[in-house]
C-alpha positions in Angstrom: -17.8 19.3 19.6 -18.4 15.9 18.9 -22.2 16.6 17.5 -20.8 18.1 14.8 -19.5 15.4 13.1 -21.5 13.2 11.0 -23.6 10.4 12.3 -21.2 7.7 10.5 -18.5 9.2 11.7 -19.3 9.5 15.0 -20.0 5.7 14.5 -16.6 5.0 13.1 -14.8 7.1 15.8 -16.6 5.4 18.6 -15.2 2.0 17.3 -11.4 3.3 17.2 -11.0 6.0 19.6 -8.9 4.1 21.3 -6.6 4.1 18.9 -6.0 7.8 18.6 -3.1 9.3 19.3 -3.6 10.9 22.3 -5.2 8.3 24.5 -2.8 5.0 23.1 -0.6 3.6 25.8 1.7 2.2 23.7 4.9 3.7 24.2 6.6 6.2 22.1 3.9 6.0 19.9 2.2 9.3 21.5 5.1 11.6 21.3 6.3 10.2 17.7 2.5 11.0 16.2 2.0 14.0 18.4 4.9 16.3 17.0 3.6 15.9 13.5 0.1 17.1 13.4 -2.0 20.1 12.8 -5.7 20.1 14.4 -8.1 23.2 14.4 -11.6 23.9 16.1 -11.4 27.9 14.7 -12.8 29.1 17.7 -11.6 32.5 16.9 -13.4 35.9 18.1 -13.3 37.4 14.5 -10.4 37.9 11.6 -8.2 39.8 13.4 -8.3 37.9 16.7 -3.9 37.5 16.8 -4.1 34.3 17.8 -4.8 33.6 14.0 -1.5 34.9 12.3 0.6 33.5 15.7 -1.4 30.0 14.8 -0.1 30.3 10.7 -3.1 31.7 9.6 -4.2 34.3 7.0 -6.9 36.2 6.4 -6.4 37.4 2.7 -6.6 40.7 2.1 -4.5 41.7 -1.2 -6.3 42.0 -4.7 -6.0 39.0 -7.6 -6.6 36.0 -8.8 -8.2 33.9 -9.0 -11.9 35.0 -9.7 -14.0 38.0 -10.8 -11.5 40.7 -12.0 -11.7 43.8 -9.5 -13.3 41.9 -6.5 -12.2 42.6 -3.3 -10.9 40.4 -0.5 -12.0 42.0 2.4 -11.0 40.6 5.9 -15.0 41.0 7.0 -15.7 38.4 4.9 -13.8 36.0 7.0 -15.9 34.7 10.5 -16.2 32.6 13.0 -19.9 32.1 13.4 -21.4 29.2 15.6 -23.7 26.7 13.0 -25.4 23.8 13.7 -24.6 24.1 17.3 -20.7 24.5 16.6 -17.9 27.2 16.0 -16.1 27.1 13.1 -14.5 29.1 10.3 -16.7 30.9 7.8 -15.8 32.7 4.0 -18.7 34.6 3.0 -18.9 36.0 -0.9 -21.3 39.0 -2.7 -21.8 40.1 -6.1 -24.1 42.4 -7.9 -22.5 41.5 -11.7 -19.4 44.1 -12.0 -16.1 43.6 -10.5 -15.8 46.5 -8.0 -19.2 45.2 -6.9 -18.1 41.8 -5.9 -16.0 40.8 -2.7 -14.5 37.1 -2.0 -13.1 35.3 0.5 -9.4 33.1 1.6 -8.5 31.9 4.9 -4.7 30.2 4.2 -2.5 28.3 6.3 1.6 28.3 6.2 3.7 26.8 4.1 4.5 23.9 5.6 2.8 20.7 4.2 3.8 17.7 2.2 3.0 14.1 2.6 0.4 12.6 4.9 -3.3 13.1 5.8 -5.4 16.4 5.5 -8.8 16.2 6.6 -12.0 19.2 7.1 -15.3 19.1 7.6 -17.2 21.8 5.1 -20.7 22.4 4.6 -21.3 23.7 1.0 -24.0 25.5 -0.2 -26.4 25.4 -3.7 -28.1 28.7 -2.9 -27.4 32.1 -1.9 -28.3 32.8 1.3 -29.7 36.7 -0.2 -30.6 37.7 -3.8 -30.9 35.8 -6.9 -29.7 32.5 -6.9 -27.5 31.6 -10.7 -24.0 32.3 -10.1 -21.0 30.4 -11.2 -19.1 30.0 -8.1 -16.5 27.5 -6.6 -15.9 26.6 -3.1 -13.0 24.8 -2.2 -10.5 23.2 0.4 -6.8 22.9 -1.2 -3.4 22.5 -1.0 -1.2 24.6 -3.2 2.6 25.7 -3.9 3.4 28.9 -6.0 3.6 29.3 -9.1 7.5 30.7 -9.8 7.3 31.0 -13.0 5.1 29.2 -16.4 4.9 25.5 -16.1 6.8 24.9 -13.1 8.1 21.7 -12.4 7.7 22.3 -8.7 4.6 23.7 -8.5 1.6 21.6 -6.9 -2.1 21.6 -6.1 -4.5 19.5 -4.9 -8.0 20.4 -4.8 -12.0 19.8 -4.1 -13.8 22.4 -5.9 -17.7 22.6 -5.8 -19.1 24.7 -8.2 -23.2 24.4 -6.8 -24.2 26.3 -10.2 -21.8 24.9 -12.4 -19.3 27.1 -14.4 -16.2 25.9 -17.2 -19.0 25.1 -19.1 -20.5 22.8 -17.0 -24.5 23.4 -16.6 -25.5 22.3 -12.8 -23.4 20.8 -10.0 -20.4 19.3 -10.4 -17.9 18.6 -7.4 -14.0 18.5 -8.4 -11.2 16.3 -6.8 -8.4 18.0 -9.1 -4.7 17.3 -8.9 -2.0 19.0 -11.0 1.2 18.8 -12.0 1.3 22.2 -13.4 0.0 25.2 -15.3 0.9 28.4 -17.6 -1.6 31.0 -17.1 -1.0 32.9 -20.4 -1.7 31.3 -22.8 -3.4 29.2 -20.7 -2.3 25.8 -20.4 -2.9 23.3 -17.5 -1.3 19.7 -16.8 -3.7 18.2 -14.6 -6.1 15.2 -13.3 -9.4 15.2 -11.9 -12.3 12.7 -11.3 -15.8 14.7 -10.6 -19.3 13.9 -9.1 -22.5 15.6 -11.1 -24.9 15.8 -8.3 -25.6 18.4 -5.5 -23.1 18.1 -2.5 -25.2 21.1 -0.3 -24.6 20.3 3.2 -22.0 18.7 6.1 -19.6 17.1 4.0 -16.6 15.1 5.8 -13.4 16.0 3.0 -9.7 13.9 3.4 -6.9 13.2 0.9 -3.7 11.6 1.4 -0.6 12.3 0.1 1.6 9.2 0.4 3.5 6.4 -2.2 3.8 8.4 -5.2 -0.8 8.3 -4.7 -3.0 11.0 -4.0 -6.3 9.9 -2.9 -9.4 11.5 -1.9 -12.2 10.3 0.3 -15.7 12.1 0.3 -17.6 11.0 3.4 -15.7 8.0 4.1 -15.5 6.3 0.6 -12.8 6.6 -2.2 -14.0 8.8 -5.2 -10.4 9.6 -6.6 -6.9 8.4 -6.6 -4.2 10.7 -8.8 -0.9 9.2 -9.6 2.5 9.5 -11.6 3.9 13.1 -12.8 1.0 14.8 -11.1 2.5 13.5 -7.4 3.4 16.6 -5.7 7.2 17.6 -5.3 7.3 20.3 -2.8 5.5 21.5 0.9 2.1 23.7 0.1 -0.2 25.3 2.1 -3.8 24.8 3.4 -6.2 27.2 2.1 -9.9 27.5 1.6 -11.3 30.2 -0.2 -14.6 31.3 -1.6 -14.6 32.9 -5.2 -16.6 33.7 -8.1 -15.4 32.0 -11.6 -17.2 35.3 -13.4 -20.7 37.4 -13.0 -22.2 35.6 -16.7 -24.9 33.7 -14.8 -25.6 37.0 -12.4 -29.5 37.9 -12.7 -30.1 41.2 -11.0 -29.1 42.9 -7.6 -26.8 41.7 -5.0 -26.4 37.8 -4.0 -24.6 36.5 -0.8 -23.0 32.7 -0.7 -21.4 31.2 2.5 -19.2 28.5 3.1 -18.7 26.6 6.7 -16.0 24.7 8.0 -16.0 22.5 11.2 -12.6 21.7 12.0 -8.9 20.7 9.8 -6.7 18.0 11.1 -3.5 17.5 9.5 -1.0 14.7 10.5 2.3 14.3 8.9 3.6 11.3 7.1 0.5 8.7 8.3 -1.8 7.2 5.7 -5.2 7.4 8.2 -8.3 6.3 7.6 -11.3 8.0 7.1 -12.6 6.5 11.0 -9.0 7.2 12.1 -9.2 11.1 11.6 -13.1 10.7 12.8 -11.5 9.3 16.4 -8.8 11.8 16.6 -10.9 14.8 15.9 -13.2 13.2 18.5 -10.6 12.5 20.9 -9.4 16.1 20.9 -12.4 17.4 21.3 -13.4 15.3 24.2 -10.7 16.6 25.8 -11.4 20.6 25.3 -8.3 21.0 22.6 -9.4 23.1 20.0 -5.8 24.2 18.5 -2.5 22.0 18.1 0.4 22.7 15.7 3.1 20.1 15.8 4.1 20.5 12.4 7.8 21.3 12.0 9.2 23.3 9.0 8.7 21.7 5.5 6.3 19.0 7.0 8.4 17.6 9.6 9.3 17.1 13.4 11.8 19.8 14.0 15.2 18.0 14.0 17.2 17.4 17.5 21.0 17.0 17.3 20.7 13.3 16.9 18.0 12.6 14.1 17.1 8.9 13.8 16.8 8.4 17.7 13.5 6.6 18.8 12.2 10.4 20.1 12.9 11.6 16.4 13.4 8.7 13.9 14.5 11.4 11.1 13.2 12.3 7.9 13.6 11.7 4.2 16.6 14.5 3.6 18.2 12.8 7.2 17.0 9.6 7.8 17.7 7.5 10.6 21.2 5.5 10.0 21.9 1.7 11.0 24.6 3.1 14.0 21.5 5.3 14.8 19.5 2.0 15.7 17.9 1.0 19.3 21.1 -1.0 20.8 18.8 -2.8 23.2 16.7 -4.4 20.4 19.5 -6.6 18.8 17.4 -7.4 15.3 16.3 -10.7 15.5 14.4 -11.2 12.0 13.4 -14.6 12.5 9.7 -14.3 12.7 9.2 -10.7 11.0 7.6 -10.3 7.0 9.6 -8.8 4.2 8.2 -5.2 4.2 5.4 -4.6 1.1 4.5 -1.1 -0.2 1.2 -2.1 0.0 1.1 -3.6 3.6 -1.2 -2.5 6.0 1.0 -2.1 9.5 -0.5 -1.3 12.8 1.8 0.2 15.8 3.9 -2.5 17.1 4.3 -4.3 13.8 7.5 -5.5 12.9 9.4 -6.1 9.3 12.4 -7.0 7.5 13.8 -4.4 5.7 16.9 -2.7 4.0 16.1 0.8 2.9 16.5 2.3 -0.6 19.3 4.9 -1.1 16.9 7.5 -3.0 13.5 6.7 -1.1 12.4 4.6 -4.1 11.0 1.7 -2.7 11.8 -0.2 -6.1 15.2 1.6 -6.6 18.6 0.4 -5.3 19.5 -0.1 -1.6 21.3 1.5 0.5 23.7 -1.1 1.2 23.1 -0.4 5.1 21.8 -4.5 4.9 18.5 -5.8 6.1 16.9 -4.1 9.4 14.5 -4.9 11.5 12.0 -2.2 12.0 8.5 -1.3 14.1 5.7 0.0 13.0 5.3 3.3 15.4 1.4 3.6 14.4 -0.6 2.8 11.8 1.1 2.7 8.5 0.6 2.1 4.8 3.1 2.8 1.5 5.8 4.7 4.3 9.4 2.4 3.2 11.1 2.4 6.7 14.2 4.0 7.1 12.9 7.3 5.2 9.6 7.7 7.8 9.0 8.7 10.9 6.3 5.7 11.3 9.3 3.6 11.7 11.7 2.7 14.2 14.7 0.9 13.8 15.5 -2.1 15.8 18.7 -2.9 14.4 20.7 -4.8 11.4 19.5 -8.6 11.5 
């Protein structure tokens, strides 16, 4: 429901709902956004309602890391309560100071992930809400690829962590944006980034990152607080996850205490750099309209591939982009009045640019030798080269 987002947002999204992807009229624009995005309301009856494992979903059950060793993972600990007047996905976590004593919580996604925009809504919490408040705790919304083996060179994560009581030493509060490149878990050794906040963060809190340009950057509430670069860019498709989970039980004072975490809704759209009003109006938009699930995301984070990729319906992807005999032969590529393409250009649908792609995807490596194109912007774009993503179609060799 809309009154669940927050009041700026609601601002922002009024001001560009027309925009969104589901109520545009321009044409083509719909279907090319539409089969490349992830939205969910998590109205769910309880964790082992089926539509959450036919949807991608998890509820996490096995024992491990990370966390308290011993604690459990109990699937009880996973609900869909309505608060503050919406439904939504809940990870609740207990612990009375010993390992079998404390239980945590991870709700996961598929995956299926890469480069785009990945948006929630999560209320975090400073206090417990039973027993003794004190314990290091984080609570989180990531994106992660496994581990295969120490330091792997294709592992990636990308976090917010918010540990309300502090914990790796820290003493209060302290909110992580933390992106890595990778890690060895014994002895322990981590190749990461992160830019923190050192203030409380309790309450409705609208999260987004955006994975695009060789940049990660992350947006708390609208504005910038983070942007992650170079060898820490992420190679490979992760999954969505938030969990719940106890750094260890130092900090415990006495009897049994009971944290809770709240998310609102996850939006997900392949390959688009949105901004932080952008996702406000989609996630408006599809609510409006009584959608409160939609998958579109193809295997390895993109559109599912038809028998001709790099048609208009299915411009084609970075491993099978669309080819110069692949172009629109009604649009003949006049370049006359169309800009050079920039990396850093902003482009809204409909924009047109000169072009010749790269032959690796490196923007600044060497070129295909396909020639200059003339491309147009499908929706709004930023850092995508044309020729290597879907927010492109091409109109033809000039």
């Amino acid at each position: 429901m809309v009154s669940s987002l927050t009041a700026s947002m609601v601002a922002l999204a009024a001001g560009t709902v027309a925009a969104a992807v589901f109520v545009t009229t321009t044409p083509g624009t719909a279907s090319a956004a539409e089969c490349k995005a992830l939205f969910d309301d998590f109205s769910y009856s309880g964790p082992a309602d089926p539509l959450i494992s036919q949807r991608g979903w998890t509820v996490r059950t096995n024992a491990g890391g990370p966390g308290v060793p011993g604690a459990s993972w109990p699937a009880s600990n996973v609900s869909f309560p309505t608060v503050d007047g919406a439904k939504g996905l809940q990870l609740q976590a207990s612990t009375d100071g010993t390992g079998a004593g404390t239980s945590q919580a991870e709700f996961l996604h598929q995956r299926k992930f890469f480069e785009g925009t990945y948006a929630a809504r999560v209320k975090f919490a400073d206090a417990p809400v039973t027993g003794n408040d004190g314990d290091h705790l984080v609570e989180t919304f990531f994106t992660i690829t496994p581990l295969n083996a120490p330091m792997d060179p294709d592992y990636g994560e990308i976090d917010f962590e918010y540990l309300p009581n502090g914990g790796w030493g820290e003493p209060a509060n302290i909110f992580y944006q933390t992106t890595w490149e990778t890690y060895r878990p014994d002895p322990w050794e981590a190749v990461n980034t992160h830019t923190e906040q050192r203030q409380s963060f309790a309450g409705w809190h609208d999260l987004q990152f955006t994975v695009s340009g060789g940049h990660v950057k992350y947006y708390v509430d609208g504005a910038l607080v983070a942007d992650h670069s170079g060898i820490y860019y992420p190679e490979t498709p992760m999954s969505i996850n938030f969990n719940l989970w106890f750094i260890d039980t130092a900090a415990h004072s006495g009897g049994t205490s009971t944290y809770r975490q709240q998310v609102d809704f996850l939006y997900h759209t392949v390959n688009e750099v949105l901004s932080p009003a952008e996702v406000a109006a989609r996630v408006a938009g599809f609510r409006s309209s009584g959608v409160s699930h939609r998958d579109t995301v193809g295997s390895g984070g993109s559109c599912p591939q038809p028998s001709n990729p790099g048609s208009p319906s299915n411009p084609g992807s970075p491993s099978n982009p669309g080819s110069p005999s692949q172009s629109d032969p009604g649009n003949p590529g006049n370049c006359s009045s169309a800009p050079l393409w920039t990396v850093n250009g902003v482009y809204t649908g409909g924009a047109t640019v000169r072009w010749e792609r790269s032959a690796n995807g490196n923007p600044n490596g060497p070129k295909s030798g396909d020639g200059v194109h003339l491309w147009r912007a499908r929706w709004w774009t930023q850092g995508s080269e044309p020729g290597w993503t879907a927010q492109w179609q091409d109109l033809g060799r000039c």
